[in-house]
KETOR-6666 format. One line per field, with one value per residue (C-alpha): x, y, z; residue in one letter; residue number from 1. Coordinates in nm, 3 decimals, padded with zeros to 5 digits. Layout:
east [X_...]
north [Y_...]
up [Z_...]
residu [A_...]
num [NUM_...]
***
This chain:
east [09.051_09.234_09.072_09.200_09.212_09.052_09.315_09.208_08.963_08.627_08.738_08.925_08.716_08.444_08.689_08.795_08.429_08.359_08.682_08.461_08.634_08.887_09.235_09.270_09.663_09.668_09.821_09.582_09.749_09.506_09.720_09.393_09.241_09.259_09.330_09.493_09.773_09.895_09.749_09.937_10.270_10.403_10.325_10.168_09.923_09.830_09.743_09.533_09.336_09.292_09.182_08.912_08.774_08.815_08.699_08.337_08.237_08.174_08.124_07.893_08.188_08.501_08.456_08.376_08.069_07.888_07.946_08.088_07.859_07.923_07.512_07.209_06.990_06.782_06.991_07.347_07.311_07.150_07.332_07.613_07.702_07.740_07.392_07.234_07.395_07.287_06.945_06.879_07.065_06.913_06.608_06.420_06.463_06.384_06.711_06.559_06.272_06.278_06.050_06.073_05.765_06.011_05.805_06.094_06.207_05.825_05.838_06.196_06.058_05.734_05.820_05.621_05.866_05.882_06.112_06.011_06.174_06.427_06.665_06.677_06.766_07.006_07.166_07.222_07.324_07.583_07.728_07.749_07.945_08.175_08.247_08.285_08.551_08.725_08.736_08.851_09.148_09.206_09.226_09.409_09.692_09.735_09.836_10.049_10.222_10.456_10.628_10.728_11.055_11.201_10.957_10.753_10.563_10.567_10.378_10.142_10.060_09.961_09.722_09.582_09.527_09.311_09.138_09.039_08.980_08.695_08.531_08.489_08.336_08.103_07.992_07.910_07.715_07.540_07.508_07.355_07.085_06.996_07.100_07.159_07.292_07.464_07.846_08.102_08.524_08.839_08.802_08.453_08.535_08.238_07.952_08.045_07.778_07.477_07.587_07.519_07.353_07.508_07.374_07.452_07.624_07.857_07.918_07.967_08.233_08.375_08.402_08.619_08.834_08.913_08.966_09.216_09.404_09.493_09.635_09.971_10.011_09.797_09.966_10.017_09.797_09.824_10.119_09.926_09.829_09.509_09.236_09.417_09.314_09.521_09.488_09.317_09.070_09.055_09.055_08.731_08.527_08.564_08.472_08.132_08.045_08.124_07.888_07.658_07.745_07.339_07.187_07.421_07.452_07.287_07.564_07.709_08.056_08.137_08.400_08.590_08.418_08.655_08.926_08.951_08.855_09.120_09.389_09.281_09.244_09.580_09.759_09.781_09.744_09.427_09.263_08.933_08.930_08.888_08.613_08.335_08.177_08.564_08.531_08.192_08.382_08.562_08.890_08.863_09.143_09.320_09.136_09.356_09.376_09.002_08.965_09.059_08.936_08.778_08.599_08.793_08.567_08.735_08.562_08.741_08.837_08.567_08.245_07.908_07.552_07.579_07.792_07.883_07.736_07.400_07.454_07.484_07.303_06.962_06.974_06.975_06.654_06.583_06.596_06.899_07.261_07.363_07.733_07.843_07.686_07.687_07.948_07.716_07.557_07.236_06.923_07.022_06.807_06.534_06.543_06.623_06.543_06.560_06.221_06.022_06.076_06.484_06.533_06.272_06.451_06.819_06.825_06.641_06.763_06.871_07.001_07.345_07.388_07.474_07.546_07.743_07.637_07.311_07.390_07.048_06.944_06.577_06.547_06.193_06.178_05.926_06.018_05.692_05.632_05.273_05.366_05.620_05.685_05.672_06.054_06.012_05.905_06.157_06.498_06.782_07.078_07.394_07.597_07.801_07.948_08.138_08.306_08.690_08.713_08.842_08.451_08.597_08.355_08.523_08.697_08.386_08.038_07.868_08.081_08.206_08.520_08.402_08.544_08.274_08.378_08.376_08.536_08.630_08.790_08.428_08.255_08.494_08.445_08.135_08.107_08.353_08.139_07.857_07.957_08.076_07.701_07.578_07.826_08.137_08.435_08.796_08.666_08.507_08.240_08.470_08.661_08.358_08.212_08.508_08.535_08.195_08.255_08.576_08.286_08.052_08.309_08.421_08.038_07.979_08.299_08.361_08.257_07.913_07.792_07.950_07.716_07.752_07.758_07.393_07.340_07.499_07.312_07.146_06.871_07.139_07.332_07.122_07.048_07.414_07.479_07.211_07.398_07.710_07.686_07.365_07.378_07.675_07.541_07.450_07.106_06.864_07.201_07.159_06.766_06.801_07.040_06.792_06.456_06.371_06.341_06.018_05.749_05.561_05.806_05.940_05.769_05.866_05.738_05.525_05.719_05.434_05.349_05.112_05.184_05.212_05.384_05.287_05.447_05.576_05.671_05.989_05.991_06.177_06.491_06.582_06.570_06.405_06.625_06.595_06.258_06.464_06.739_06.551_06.445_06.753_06.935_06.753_06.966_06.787_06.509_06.349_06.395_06.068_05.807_05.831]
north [05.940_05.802_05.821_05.688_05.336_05.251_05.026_05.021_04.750_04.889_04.793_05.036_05.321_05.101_05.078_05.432_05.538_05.319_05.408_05.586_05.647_05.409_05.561_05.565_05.548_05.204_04.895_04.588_04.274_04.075_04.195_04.131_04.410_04.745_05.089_05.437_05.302_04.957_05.128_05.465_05.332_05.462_05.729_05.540_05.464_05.819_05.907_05.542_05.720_06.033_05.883_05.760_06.080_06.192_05.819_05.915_06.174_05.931_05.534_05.444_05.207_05.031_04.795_04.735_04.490_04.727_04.462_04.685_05.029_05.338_05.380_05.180_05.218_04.976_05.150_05.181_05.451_05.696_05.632_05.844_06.224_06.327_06.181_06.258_06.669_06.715_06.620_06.846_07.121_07.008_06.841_07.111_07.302_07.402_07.269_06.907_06.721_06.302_06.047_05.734_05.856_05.787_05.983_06.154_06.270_06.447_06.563_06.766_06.918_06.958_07.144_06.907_06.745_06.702_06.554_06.226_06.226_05.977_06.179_06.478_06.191_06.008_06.302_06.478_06.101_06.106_06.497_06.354_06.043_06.223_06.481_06.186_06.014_06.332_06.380_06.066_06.157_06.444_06.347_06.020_06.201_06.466_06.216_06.099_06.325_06.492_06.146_06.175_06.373_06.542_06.565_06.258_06.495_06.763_06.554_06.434_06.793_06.874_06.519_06.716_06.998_06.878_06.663_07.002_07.102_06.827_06.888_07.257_07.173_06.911_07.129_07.406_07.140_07.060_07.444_07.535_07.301_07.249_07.550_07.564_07.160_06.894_07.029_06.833_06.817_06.596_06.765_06.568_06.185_06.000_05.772_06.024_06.271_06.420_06.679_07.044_07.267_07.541_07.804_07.915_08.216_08.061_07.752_07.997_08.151_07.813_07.739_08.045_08.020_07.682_07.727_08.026_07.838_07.553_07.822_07.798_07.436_07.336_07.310_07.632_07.663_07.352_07.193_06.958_06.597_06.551_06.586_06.692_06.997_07.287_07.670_07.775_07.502_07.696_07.984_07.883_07.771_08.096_08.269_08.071_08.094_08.466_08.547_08.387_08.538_08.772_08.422_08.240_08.512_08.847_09.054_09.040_08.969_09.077_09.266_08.910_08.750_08.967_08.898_08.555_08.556_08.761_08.517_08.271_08.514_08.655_08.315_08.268_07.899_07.877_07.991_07.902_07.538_07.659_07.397_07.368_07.023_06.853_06.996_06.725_06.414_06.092_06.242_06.580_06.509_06.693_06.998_07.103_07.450_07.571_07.270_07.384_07.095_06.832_06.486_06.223_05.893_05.646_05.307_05.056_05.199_05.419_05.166_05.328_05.433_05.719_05.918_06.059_05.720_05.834_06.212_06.037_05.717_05.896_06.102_05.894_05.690_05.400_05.669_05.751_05.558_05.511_05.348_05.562_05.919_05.901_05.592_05.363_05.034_05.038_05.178_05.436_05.469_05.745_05.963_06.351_06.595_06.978_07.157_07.353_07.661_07.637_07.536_07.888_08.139_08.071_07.910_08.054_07.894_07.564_07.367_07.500_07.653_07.983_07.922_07.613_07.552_07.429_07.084_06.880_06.581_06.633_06.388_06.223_06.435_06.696_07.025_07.111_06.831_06.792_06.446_06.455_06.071_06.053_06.072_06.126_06.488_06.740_06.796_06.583_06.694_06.555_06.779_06.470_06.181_05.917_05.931_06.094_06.438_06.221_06.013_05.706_05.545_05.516_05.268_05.052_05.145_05.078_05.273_05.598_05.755_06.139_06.360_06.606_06.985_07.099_07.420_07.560_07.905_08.015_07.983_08.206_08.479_08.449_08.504_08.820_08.973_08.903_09.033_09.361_09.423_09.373_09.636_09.466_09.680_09.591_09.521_09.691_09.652_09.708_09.360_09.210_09.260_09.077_08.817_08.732_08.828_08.589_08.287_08.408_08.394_08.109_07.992_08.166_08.095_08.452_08.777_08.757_08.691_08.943_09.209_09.575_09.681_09.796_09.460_09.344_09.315_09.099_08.961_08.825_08.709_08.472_08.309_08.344_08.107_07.902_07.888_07.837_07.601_07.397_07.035_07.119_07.152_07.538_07.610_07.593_07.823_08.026_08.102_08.093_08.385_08.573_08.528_08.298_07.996_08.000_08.212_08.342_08.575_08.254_07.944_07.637_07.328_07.166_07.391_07.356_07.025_07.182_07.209_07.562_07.615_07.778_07.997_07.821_07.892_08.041_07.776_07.556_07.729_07.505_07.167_06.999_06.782_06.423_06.286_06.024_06.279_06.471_06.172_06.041_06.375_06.628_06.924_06.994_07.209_07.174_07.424_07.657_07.564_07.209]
up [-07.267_-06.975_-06.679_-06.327_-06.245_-05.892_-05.780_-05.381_-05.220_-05.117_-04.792_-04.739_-04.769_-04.588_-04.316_-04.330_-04.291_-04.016_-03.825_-03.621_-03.255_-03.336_-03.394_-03.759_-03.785_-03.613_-03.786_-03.806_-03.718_-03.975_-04.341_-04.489_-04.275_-04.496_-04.301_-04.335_-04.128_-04.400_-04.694_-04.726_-04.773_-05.080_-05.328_-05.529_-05.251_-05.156_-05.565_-05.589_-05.255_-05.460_-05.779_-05.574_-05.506_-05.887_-06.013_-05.765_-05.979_-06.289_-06.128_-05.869_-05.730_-05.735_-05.986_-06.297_-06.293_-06.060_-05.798_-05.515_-05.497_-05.255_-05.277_-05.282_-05.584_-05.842_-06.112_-06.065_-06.338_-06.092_-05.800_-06.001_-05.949_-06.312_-06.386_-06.091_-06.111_-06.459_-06.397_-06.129_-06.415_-06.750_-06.701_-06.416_-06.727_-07.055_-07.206_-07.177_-07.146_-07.071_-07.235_-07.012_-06.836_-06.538_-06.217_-06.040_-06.401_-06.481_-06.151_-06.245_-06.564_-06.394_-06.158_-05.861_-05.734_-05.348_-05.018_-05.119_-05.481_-05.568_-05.792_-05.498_-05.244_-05.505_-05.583_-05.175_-05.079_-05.388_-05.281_-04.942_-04.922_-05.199_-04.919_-04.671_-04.894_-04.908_-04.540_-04.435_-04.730_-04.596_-04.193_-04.311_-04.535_-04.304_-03.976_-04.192_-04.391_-04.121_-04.154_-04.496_-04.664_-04.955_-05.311_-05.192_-04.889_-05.165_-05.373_-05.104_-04.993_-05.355_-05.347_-05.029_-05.178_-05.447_-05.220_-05.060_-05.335_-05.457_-05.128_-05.207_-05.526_-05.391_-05.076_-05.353_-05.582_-05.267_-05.161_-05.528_-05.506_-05.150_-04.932_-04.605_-04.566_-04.250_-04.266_-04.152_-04.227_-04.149_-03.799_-03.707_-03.676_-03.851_-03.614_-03.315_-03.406_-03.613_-03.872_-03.797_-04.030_-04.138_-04.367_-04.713_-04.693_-04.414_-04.636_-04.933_-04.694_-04.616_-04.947_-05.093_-04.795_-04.875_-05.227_-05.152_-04.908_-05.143_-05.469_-05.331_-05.313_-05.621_-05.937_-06.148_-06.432_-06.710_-06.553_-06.339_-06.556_-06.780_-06.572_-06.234_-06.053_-06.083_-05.978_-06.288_-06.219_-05.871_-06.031_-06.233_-05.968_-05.789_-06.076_-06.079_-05.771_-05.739_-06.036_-05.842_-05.481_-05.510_-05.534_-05.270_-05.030_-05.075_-05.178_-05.485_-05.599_-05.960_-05.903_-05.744_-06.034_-06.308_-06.076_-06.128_-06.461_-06.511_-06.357_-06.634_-06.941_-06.868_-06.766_-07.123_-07.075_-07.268_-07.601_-07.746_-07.944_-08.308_-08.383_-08.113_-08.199_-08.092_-07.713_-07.699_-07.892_-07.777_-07.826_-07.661_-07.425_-07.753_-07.680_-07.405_-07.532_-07.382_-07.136_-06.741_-06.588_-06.753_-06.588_-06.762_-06.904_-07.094_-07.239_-07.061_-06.742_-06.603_-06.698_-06.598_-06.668_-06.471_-06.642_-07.052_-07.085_-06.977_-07.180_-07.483_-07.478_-07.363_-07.621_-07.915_-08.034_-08.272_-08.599_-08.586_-08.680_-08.339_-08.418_-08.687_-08.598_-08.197_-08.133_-07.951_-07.968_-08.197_-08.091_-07.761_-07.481_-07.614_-07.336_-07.376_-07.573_-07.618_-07.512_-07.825_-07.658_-07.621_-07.976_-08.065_-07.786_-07.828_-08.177_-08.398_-08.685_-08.537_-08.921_-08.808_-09.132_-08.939_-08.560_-08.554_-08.202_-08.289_-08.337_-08.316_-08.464_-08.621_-08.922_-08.808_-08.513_-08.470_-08.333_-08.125_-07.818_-07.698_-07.577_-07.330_-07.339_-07.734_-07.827_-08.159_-08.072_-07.997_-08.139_-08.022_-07.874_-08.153_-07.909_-07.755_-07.942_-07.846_-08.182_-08.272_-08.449_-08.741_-08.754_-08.568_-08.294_-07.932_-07.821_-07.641_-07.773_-07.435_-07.187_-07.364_-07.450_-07.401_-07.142_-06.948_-06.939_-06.603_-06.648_-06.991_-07.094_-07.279_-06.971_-06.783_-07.103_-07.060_-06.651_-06.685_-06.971_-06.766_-06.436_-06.573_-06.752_-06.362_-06.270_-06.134_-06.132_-06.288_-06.620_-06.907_-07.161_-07.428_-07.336_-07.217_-07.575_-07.748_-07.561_-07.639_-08.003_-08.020_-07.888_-08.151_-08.430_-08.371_-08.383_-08.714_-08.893_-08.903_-08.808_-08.978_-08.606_-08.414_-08.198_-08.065_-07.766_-07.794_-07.804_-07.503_-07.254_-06.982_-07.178_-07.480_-07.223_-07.113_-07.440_-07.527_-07.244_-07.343_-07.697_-07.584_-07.275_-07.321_-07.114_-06.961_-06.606_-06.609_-06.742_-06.381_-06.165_-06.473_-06.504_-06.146_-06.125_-06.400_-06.196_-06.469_-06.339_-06.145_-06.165_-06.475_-06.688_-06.889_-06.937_-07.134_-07.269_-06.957_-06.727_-06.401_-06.596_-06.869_-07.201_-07.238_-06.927_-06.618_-06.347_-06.064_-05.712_-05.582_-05.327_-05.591_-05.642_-05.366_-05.393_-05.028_-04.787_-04.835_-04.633_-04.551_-04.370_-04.189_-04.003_-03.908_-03.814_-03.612_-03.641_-03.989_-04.079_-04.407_-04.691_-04.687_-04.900_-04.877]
residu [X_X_X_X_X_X_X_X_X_X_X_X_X_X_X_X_X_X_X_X_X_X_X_X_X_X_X_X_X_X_X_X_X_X_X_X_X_X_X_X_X_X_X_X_X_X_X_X_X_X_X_X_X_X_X_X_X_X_X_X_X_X_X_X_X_X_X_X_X_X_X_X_X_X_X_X_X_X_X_X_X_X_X_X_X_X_X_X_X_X_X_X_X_X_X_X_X_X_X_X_X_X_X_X_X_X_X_X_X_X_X_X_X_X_X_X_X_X_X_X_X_X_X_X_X_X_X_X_X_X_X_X_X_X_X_X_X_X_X_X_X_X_X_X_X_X_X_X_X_X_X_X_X_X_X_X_X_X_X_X_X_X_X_X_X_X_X_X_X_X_X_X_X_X_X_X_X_X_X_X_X_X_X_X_X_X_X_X_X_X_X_X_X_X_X_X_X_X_X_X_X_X_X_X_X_X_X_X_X_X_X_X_X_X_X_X_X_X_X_X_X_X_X_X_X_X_X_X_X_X_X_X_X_X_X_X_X_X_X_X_X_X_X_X_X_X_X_X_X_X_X_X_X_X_X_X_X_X_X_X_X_X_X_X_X_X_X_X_X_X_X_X_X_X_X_X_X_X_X_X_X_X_X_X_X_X_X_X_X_X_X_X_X_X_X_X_X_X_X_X_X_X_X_X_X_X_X_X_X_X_X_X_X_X_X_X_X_X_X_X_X_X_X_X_X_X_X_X_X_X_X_X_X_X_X_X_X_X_X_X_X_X_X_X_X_X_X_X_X_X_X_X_X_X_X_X_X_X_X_X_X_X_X_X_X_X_X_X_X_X_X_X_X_X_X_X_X_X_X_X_X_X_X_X_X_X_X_X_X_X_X_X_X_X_X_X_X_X_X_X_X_X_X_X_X_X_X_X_X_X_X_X_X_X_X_X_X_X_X_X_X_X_X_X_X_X_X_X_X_X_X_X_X_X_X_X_X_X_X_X_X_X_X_X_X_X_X_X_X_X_X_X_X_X_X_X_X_X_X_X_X_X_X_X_X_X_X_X_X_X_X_X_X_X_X_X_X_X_X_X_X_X_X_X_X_X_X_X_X_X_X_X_X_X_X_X_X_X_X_X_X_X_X_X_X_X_X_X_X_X_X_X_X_X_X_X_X_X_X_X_X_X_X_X_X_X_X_X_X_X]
num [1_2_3_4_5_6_7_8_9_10_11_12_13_14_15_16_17_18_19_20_21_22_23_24_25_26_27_28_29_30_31_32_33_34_35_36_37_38_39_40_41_42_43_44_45_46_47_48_49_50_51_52_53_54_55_56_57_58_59_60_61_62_63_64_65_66_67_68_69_70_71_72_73_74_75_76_77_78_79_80_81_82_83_84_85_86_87_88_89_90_91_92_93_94_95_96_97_98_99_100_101_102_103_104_105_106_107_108_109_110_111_112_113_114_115_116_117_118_119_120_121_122_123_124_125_126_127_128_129_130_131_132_133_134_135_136_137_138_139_140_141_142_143_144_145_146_147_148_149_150_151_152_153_154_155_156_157_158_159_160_161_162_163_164_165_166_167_168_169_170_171_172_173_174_175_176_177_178_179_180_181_182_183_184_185_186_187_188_189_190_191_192_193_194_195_196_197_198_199_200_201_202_203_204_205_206_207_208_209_210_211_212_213_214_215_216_217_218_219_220_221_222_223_224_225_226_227_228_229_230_231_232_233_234_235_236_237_238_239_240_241_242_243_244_245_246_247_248_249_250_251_252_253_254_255_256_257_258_259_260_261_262_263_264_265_266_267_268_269_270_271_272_273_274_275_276_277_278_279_280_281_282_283_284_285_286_287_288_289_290_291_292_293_294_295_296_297_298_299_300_301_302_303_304_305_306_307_308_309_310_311_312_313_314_315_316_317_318_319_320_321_322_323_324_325_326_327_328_329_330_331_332_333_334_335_336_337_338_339_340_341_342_343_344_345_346_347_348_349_350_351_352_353_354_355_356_357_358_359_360_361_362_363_364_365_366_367_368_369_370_371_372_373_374_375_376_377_378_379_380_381_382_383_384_385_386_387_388_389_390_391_392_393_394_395_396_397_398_399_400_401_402_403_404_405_406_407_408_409_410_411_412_413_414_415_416_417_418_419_420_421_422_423_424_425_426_427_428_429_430_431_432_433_434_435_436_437_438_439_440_441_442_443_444_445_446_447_448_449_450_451_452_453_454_455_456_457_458_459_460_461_462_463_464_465_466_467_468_469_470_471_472_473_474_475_476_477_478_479_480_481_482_483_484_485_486_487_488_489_490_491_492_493_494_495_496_497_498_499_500_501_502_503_504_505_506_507_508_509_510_511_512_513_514_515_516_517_518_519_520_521_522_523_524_525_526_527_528_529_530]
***
């Protein structure tokens, strides 16, 4: 893959954060000083600003020996938005478990986890000083761009508009997990006040205004580069979060959900990959045919714990052949695992043979767990590889070639079929049922798979998803959106930290606020429950 190189100093977003009252568009005299106002000077400049923003979904900082880090943290690794995002996803549910005995990890499967947990504060510090980067972008590029002429302000407005973009996707990251949460844009300078807090249905509202104000400036559908935001990726996250709108807001949106699905499906810019296990391998940038938006990792130039890195490396263990199956140095890190009751529910028989999607690892693993800290129990995730579709291992066997799927066209099948069995209007069951059909088949190889429309319904759904979308970031919005995720009417493996699971409390389909925040900023009130 070829992800964005980082080419600023960490200066200069130090500086830009602590610009505070100062007027950002002033020239330093020092040329070793680093400001909007000697930085932004060419083109080139602006797109090296915005492939910070991308680059701080994947590293932890600016360079490469983890020398120069936007967040304090014993473990670089953590201090990262991909890892610390699809912990809160996979491993509060029963789509993973983790064996390093690690406390803030048992405390996300168990269930028990509270305001003083370090992954909740890791991950709300990590949402939030991604927003912060993006507003001090955004303010910066916009005093300057009235200044600037002919393709080269075009150009600049698009770099905006992502920008705009990225902050809509992290203030819905942060509005999934935490709520009502501090709010802040390019409009409030930074050190002059105390975020506000606004509530979720008014950042929900925020959020899909923003995202429809940028369409017209962001580039049409797959014309934008590799890994670059366009309108379908736009497109996508409005078609999330308006399957999701009940949860979010109170009222439901499915109708708006087929609508945007609908923009994608009919752009005719995307089919589905014919092979599933390519979309998870080191050279998935090929797969541009289902992928909307990926998050671009390559071995060299995006080095980090925190992100694939972490996907794949936890989840391979001493038995298996680490270099020539998964990519990676010898031995992994022995970390995740599927849950018993996952692999039982959505795969019932998980060899492969049948559903290609069921792509563990179990030679010397166990399928039941009654130790949660023993990795040799539970089936492995072989989802991910940092090895080619051709068997080749990526180009560094430490940091990992393998692009993330943020958005992809199965998910967006999946969200219209889904909206239109909850009753959204301007689709119909008969499309809803081959779309999910043309998934299956390509699953089975063939037909052999396909279902009736008897069989479509909320409950398959579910486990469809599960089938179709496991560790990519979905699993705890999804149960949540069910009613499954706390409570008594599904259990998992030491869901409520017992072995045979236990019902939890609604309280925790909301993550608390940081301890740590609510002390320094007094405009926040806790999430109830906590």
């Amino acid at each position: 893959m070829k992800a964005y190189k980082i080419f600023l100093l960490q200066a200069v977003m130090v500086s830009m954060m602590a610009s505070c009252t100062k007027d950002l568009n002033t020239v330093p005299i020092d040329p070793l000083v680093k400001t909007s106002g000697n930085v932004f000077t060419t083109e080139t400049t602006y797109k090296e600003g915005l492939a910070k923003l991308y680059a701080s979904m994947a590293v932890s900082g600016q360079a490469i020996n983890f020398s120069a880090n936007d967040l304090q943290a014993a473990d670089q690794g953590t201090a990262c938005f991909l890892r610390e995002y699809w912990a809160a996803e996979e491993v509060t549910t029963d789509e993973c478990i983790n064996a390093w005995g690690d406390g803030g990890l048992v405390e996300y499967h168990g269930g028990i986890w509270s305001d003083q947990n370090l992954y909740v504060q890791l991950m709300y510090e990590r949402i939030f000083v991604n927003i912060a980067y993006c507003n001090e972008y955004i303010r910066d590029v916009n005093a300057k761009i009235g200044s600037l002429s002919g393709q080269m302000q075009s150009d600049v407005a698009q770099f905006v508009a992502e920008a705009r973009f990225l902050r809509a996707y992290f203030y819905y990251c942060a509005m999934n997990e935490y709520g009502n949460v501090p709010f802040a844009t390019e409009a409030n300078l930074p050190g002059t006040f105390l975020p506000k807090q606004i509530k979720r249905v008014d950042l929900f509202n925020y959020i899909e205004s923003e995202l429809k104000a940028i369409q017209p400036v962001l580039a049409a559908p797959a014309t934008n580069e590799y890994a670059r935001i366009d309108r379908a990726a736009d497109w996508a996250l409005l078609s999330r979060m308006y399957l999701n709108a009940q949860v979010f807001t109170g009222t439901q949106r499915y109708a708006d959900c087929i609508t945007y699905s609908n923009l994608i499906i009919n752009s005719g810019k995307y089919t589905l990959h014919p092979n599933y296990q390519q979309l998870f391998l080191a050279d998935n940038n090929n797969d541009r045919d289902e992928m909307i938006l990926p998050l671009a990792e390559d071995g060299t130039n995006t080095e980090s714990y925190g992100d694939m890195t972490f996907v794949i490396h936890a989840a391979v263990g001493a038995s298996e052949d680490a270099t020539n199956e998964f990519g990676i140095a010898s031995g992994g890190w022995a970390g995740n695992r599927m849950t018993t009751t996952f692999v039982n529910k959505v795969f019932p028989d998980p060899s492969g043979n049948t559903d290609k999607r069921a792509i563990f690892y179990t030679n010397g693993q166990t399928l039941n767990i009654t130790g949660p800290t023993v990795f040799s129990q539970g089936y492995l995730c072989a989802k991910f590889k940092n090895v080619t579709s051709a068997g080749a291992p990526g180009s560094n066997t430490t940091f990992v070639d393998t692009d993330f799927p943020l958005f992809r066209l199965s998910e967006i099948y999946l969200n219209y079929a889904e909206a239109v069995l909850r009753g959204g209007t301007g689709g119909d069951a008969a499309t809803a049922l081959q779309y999910v059909n043309k998934i299956r088949e390509r699953a089975y190889g063939g037909a052999s798979g396909d279902i009736n429309a008897s069989q479509l319904n909320l409950s398959f759904m579910i486990d469809e998803r599960g089938r179709e979308l496991y560790w990519e970031m979905f699993r705890r919005t999804d149960l949540i959106r069910f009613g499954l995720f706390t409570g008594g009417t599904y259990l998992w493996d030491f869901k409520g930290n017992v072995q045979a699971g236990a019902a939890t409390d609604a309280h925790l389909n909301l993550f608390p606020l940081p301890a740590s925040d609510l002390q320094t900023n007094s405009n926040l009130i806790q999430n109830s429950g906590y």
